[in-house]
C-alpha positions in Angstrom: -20.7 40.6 28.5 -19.1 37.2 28.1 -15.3 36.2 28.4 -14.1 36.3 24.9 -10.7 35.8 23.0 -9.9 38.8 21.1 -7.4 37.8 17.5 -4.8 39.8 17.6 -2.7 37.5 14.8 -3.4 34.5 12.7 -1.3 31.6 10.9 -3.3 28.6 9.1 -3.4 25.7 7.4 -6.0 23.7 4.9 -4.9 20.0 4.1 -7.2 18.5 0.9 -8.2 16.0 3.2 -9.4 18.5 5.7 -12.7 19.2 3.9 -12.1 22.7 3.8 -11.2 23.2 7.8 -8.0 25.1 8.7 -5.8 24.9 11.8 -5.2 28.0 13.1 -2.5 29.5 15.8 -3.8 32.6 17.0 -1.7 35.4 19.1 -4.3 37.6 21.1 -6.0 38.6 24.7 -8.1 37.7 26.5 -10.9 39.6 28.1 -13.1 39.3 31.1 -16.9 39.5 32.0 -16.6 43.2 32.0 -14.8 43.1 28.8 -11.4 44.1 30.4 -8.2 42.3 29.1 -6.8 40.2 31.6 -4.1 38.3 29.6 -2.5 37.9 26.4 -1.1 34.4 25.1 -1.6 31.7 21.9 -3.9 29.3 21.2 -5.1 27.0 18.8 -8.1 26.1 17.0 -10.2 25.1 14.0 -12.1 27.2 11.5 -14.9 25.3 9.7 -15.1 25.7 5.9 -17.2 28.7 6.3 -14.7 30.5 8.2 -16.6 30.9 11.4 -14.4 29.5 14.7 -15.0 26.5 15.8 -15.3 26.5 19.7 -16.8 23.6 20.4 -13.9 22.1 22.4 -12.1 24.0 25.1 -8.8 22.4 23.8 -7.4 21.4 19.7 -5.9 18.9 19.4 -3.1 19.1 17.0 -2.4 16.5 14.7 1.0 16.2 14.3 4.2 18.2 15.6 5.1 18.9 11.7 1.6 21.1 11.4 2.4 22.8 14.7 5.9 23.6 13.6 4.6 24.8 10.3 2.5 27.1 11.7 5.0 28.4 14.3 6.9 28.4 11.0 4.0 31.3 9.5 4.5 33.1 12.7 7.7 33.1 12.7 8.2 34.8 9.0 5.0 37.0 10.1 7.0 38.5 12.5 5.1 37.4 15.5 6.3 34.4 17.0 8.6 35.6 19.9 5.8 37.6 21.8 5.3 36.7 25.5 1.8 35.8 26.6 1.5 36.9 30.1 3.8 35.1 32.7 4.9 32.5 30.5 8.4 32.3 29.4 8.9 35.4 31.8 12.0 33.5 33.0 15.4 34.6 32.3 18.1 31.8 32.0 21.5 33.2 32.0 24.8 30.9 31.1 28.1 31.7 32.7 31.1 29.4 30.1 32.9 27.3 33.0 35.9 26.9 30.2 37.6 29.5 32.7 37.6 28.9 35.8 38.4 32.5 36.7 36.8 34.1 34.7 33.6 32.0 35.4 33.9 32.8 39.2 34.4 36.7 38.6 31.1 36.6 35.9 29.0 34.6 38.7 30.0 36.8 41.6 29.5 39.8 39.7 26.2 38.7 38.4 24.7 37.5 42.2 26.4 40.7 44.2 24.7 42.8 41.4 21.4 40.8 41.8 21.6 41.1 46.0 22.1 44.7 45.8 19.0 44.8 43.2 16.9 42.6 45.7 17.7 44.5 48.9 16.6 47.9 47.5 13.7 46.1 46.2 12.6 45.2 49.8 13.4 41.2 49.0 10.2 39.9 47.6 9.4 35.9 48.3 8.7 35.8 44.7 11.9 36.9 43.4 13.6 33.4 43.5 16.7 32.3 41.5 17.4 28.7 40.9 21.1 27.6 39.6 22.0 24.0 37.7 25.0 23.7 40.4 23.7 21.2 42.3 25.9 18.7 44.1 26.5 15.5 42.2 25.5 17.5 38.9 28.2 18.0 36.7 28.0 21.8 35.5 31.5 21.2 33.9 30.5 23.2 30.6 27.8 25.7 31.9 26.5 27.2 35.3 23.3 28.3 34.4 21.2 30.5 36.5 17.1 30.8 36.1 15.6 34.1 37.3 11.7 34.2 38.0 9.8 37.0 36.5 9.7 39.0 39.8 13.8 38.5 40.3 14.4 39.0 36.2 12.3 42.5 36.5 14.2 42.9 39.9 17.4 42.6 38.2 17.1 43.5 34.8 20.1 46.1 34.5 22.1 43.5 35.6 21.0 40.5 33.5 21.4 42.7 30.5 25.3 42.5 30.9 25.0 38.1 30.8 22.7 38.1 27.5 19.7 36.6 29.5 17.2 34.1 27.5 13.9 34.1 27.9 12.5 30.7 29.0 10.3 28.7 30.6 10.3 27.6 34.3 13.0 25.5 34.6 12.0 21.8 35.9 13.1 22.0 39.6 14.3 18.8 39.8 17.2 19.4 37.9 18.3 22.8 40.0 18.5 24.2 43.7 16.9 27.4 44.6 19.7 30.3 45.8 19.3 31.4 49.3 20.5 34.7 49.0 
């Protein structure tokens, strides 16, 4: 048995000028040789006027950011926009308001002595890394924001749950340092 994509969730679009194609964003899983799912996640791609997927490209091309934001738009009011394919936007970014200086401190320590504890008893994974926008020469005069990977936001999820965590992506490294904790 082939890999195949399995359609969990469709939005599309038809444009008159399209000649009856539609764009499609699909929500779905993907399966291996033995039929197995091995990930879920989105892509796109075209369905010819008779319906039937058109897969010969690896990779649509979208042509404009206003059709891929109206059909993030159909997701959206279907309900099915926000869900995670697998180990993307498995981050966790959580803000800490530097408006108060003491109370920023307190929320910080409490939030990394809470995540310690959490790592120790999980044996300290490599994986489980956090990164933080207080970098020297950086001014984090508004914010401190702290980005946990998907091993240290499963880690320390108790915990983040008292900061209202985000889900995001990876954060660009060159903007952050990685805690040594």
């Amino acid at each position: 048995m082939a890999a195949r994509f399995i359609i969990e969730r469709e939005a599309s679009l038809t444009r008159p000028d399209w000649d009856g194609w539609a764009l499609c964003l699909q929500w779905g899983a993907l399966t291996d040789d033995e039929g197995r799912i091995t990930e879920h996640g989105y892509r796109n791609i075209w369905r010819n006027p008779s319906g039937r997927l058109f897969t010969g490209r690896a990779q649509t091309r979208i042509p404009s950011r206003a059709l891929s934001d109206e059909l993030w738009g159909i997701a959206e009011r279907d309900g099915w926009s926000h869900f995670l394919g697998d180990m993307a936007d498995q981050w966790q970014r959580v803000m800490i308001d530097m408006s108060d200086d003491v109370v920023a401190a307190a929320n910080a320590t409490s939030l990394m002595q809470g995540f310690s504890k959490a790592l120790l008893a999980a044996g300290c994974p490599p994986e489980a890394e956090v990164f933080s926008n207080n970098v020297p020469g950086q001014n984090t005069s508004t914010a401190r924001i702290y980005f946990f990977s998907p091993k240290a936001a499963q880690i320390a999820e108790d915990i983040l749950q008292k900061f209202d965590p985000v889900a995001c992506q990876q954060p660009d490294f060159g903007g952050v340092r990685k805690l040594r904790l």
